[in-house]
C-alpha positions in Angstrom: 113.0 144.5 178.6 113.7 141.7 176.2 110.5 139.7 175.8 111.4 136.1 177.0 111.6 132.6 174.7 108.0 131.8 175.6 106.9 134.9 174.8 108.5 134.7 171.8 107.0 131.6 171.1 103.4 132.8 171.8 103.2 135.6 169.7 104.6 133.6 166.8 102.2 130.6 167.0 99.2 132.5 168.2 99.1 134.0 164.7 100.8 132.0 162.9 98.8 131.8 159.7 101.2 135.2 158.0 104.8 133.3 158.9 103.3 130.0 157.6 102.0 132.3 154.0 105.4 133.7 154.0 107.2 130.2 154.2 105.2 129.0 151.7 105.4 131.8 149.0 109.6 131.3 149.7 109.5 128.0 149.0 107.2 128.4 145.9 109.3 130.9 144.1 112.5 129.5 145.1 111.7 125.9 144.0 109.9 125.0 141.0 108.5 121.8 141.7 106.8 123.0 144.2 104.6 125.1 141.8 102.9 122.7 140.0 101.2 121.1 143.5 97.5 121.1 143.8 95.6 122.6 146.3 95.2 120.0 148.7 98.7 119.0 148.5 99.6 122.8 149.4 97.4 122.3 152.4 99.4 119.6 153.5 102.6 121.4 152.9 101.1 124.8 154.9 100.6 122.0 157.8 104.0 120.9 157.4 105.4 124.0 157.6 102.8 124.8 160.6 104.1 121.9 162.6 108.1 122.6 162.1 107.8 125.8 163.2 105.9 125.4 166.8 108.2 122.0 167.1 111.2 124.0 166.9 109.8 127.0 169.1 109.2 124.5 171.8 112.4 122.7 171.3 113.9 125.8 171.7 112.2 127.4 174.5 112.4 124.2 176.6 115.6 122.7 175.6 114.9 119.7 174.4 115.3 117.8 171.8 113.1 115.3 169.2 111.9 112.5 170.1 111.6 109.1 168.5 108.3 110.1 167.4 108.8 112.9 165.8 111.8 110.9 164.1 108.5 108.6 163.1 106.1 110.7 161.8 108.7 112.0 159.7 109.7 109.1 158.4 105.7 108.8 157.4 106.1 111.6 155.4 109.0 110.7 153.7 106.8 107.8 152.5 104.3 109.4 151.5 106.1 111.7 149.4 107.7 108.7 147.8 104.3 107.6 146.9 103.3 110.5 145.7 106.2 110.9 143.6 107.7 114.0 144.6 111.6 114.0 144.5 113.5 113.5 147.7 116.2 116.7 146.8 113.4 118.9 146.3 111.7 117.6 149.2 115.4 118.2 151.4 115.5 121.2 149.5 112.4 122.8 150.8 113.2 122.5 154.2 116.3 124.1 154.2 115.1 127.2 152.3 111.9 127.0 154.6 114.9 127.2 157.7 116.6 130.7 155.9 113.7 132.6 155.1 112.5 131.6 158.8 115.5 132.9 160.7 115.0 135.8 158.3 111.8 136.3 159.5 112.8 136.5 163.2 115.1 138.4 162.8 113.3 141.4 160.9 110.2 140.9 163.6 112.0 140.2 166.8 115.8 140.9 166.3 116.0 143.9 168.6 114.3 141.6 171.4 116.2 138.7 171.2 119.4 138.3 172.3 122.2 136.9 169.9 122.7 134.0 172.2 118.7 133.3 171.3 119.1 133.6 167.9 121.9 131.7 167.9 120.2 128.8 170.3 117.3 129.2 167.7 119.7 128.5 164.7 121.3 125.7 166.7 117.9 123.8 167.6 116.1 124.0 163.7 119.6 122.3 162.1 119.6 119.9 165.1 116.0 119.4 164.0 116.5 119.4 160.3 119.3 117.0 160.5 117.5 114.1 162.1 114.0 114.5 160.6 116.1 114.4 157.0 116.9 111.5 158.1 113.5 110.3 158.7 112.7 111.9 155.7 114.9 109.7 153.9 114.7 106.1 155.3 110.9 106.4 154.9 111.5 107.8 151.4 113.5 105.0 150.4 111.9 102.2 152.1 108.5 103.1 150.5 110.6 103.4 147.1 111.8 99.9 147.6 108.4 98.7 148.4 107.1 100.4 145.6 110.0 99.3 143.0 109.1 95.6 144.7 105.6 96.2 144.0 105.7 97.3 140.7 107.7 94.4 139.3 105.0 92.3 140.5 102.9 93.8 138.7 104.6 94.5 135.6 105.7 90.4 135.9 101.9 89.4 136.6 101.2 91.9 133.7 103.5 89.7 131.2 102.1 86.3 132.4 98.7 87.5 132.0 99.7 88.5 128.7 101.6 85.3 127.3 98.9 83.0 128.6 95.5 85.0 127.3 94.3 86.2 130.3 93.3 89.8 128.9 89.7 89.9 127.7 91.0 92.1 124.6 93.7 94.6 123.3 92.2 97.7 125.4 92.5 95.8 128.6 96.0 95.0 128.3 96.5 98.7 127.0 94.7 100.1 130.4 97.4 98.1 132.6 100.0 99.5 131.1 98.5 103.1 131.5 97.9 102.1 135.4 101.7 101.2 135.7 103.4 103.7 133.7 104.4 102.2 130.8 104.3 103.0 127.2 104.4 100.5 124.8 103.4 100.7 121.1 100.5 98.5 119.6 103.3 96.2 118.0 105.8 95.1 120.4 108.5 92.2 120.7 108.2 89.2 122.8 111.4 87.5 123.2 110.8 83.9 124.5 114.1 81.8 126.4 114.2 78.6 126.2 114.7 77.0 130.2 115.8 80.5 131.0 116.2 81.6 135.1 115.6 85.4 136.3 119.7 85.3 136.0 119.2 85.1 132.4 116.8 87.5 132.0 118.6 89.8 133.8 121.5 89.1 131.7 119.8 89.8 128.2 118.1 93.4 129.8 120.5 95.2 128.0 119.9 94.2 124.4 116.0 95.1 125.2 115.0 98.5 124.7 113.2 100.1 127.1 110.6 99.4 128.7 111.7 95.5 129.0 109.0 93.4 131.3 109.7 90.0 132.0 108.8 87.1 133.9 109.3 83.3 134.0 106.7 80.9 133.5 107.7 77.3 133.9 111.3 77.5 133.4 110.5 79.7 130.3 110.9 83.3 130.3 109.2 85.8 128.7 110.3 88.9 127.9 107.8 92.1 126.2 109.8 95.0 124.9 109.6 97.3 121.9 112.2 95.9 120.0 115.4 93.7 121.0 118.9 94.1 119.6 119.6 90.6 118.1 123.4 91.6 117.4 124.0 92.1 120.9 121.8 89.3 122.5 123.3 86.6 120.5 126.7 86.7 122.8 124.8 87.0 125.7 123.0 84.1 124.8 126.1 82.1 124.1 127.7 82.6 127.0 125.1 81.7 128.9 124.0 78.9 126.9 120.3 80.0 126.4 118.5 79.8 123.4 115.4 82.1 122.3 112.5 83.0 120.3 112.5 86.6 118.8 108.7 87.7 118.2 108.6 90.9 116.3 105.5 93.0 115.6 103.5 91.7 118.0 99.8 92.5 119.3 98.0 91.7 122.7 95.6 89.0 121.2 97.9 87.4 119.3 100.7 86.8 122.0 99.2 83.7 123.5 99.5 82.1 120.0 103.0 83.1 119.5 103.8 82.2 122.9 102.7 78.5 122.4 104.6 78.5 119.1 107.4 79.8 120.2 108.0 77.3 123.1 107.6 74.3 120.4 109.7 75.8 118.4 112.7 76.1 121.5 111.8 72.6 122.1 111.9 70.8 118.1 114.1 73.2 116.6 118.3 72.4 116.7 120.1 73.5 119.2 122.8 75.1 116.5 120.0 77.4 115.6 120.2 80.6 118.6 118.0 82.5 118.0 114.4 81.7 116.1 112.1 83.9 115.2 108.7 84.3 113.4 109.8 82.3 110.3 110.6 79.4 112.5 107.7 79.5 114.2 105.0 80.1 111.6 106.7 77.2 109.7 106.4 74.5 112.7 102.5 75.5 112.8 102.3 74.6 109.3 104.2 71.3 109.9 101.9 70.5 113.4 98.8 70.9 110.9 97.7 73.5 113.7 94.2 75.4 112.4 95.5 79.0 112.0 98.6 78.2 110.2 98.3 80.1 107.2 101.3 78.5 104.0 101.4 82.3 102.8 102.0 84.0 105.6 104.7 81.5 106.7 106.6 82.0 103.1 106.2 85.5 103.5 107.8 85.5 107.1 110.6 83.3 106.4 111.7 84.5 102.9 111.2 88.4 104.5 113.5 90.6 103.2 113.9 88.9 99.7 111.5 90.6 97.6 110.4 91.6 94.0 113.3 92.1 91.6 115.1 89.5 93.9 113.7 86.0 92.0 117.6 85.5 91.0 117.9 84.3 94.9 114.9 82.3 94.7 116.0 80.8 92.1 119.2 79.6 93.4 117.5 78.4 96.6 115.2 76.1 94.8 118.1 74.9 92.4 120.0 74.2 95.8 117.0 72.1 97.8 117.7 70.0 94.1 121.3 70.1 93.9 123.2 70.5 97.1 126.0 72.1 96.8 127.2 75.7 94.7 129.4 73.6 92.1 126.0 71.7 91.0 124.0 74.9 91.6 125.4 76.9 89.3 125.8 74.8 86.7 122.2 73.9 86.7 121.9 78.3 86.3 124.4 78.3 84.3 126.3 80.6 86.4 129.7 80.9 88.2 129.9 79.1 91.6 131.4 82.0 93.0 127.9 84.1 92.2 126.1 81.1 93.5 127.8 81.5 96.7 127.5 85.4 96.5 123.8 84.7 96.3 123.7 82.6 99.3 125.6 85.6 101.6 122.6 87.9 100.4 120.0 85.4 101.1 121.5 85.0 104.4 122.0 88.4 105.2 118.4 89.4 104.0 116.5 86.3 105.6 118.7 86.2 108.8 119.1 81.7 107.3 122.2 80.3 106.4 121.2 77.8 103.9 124.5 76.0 104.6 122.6 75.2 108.1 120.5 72.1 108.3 117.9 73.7 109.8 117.6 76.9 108.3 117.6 75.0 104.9 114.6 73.1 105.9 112.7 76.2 107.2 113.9 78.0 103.8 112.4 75.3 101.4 109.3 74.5 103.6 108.5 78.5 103.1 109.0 78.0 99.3 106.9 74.8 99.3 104.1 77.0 100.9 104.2 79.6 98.4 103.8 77.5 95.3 
């Protein structure tokens, strides 16, 4: 005589331990993720597994169906996992190998007792089951992912404002932070400082950052950290949105307050037909504040960057314009062509990133000369 459900149900759950082994080891050679778990996390999975099984047996041999609070404490375990970072396919993916090998394994042990209306009913009542604690699975999954993301950009914003305003007792500090939330950041970095900027704007210059790009706005002024920004590509950005900014490259954790200070005078003093300024800007203004660590040779060295030895022709021409004014009188003071005087200035624009024909630029050009003589 065909043992009954309950029956069924007792043998399987009185000794459960081998059918919860065997889910296991099908789920561990079946999905690789699962393999690199450690041991107490592979306890909590055999309890998983342990739980799924009798729920469905009862299900099953009463006729009922989950309840709301099953639907919950699933949903608890979706965030969990979403804590823990495990994926939510492999998590989906689990269960439904853990429902085949299963049936498998009724089948083999009790498939000339059971009637194929039971094994059907059985079938039936675990993808009932699976289907609405996947659910819960997922809503708790993604609404601790959301809290998380949430969370994290907190932090990573708290982390940036920290940063700016020299509230890290040293370099290793700040470096510990970023190992806490994930990110990897070289020693020298680029801070990109707007000018009256809103979150809008930040959001709008993310993809001329490279990754990772933290951010937050202090003031009206945002702040972005990043390993290096695309200047080519953030210069429409910031046209369109009529922002102007302070690129800071080569930048350490103490020395970002500093920067930070002098790149906010420099938004406010500088023209507003100058874009984007940048450490040669900024090193020069210190010098003209009379602030205590400006430094004339550094600040020549920054804003006359990419002109270098071999190159004095283009020196020479700058400090032969500051006297003369325009590339007529320039080049007959060199005794050259003005069409190789205005040759030179292209080069000395393209290597200094300074059009001398700018105001501006001109001033910060011959101030950096003054301060190397």
């Amino acid at each position: 005589m065909p043992d009954s459900r309950d029956q069924v149900r007792r043998r399987i759950t009185g000794d459960d331990a081998v059918l919860v082994e065997h889910l296991l080891g099908v789920i561990l050679s079946e999905i690789p993720g699962y393999q690199v778990l450690d041991a107490l996390q592979l306890e909590e999975v055999r309890g998983n597994i342990r739980w799924n099984v009798g729920r469905v047996l009862d299900l099953w041999t009463t006729g009922t169906a989950l309840t709301d609070a099953d639907a919950l404490r699933f949903r608890g375990v979706g965030a969990v996992r979403a804590r823990d970072g495990r994926p939510l396919s492999v998590i989906l993916r689990s269960y439904r190998v853990a429902a085949s090998a299963f049936m498998g394994y009724v089948a083999d042990h009790f498939g000339e007792t059971l009637t194929a209306k039971d094994m059907a009913d059985l079938a039936q009542v675990w993808l009932a089951a699976d289907d609405r604690l996947s659910d819960a699975l997922h809503e708790g999954y993604q609404a601790a992912e959301t809290s998380i993301s949430t969370d994290r950009d907190r932090a990573l914003s708290r982390l940036v404002s920290d940063l700016v305003l020299g509230r890290h007792a040293h370099e290793g500090a700040f470096a510990a932070r970023l190992r806490e939330l994930g990110v990897q950041l070289p020693r020298q970095f680029t801070v990109v400082v707007l000018h009256t900027a809103e979150r809008a704007d930040l959001e709008a210059v993310s993809p001329a950052m490279a990754e990772p790009a933290m951010h937050a706005v202090i003031d009206g002024t945002g702040i972005v950290v990043t390993e290096q920004a695309d200047v080519k590509a953030l210069r429409p950005v910031l046209q369109r949105r009529g922002v102007r900014c302070c690129v800071l490259t080569g930048i350490g954790a103490n020395e970002t307050p500093r920067w930070y200070r002098l790149a906010k005078a420099c938004l406010e003093r500088a023209p507003a037909d100058r874009l984007i300024l940048d450490r040669g800007d900024a090193e020069v203004l210190a010098l003209l504040a009379g602030r205590a660590d400006a430094d004339p040779e550094r600040a020549a060295a920054t804003a006359l960057a990419g002109i270098t030895t071999g190159q004095e022709h283009l020196l020479d021409t700058l400090d032969a314009l500051f006297a003369a004014g325009n590339a007529e009188e320039v080049a007959a003071r060199l005794g050259v062509h003005p069409q190789t005087v205005r040759y030179r200035l292209r080069r000395i624009t393209a290597l200094t990133g300074r059009d001398p024909r700018r105001p501006w630029d001109l001033f910060v050009l011959q101030c950096a000369r003054l301060a190397a003589q």
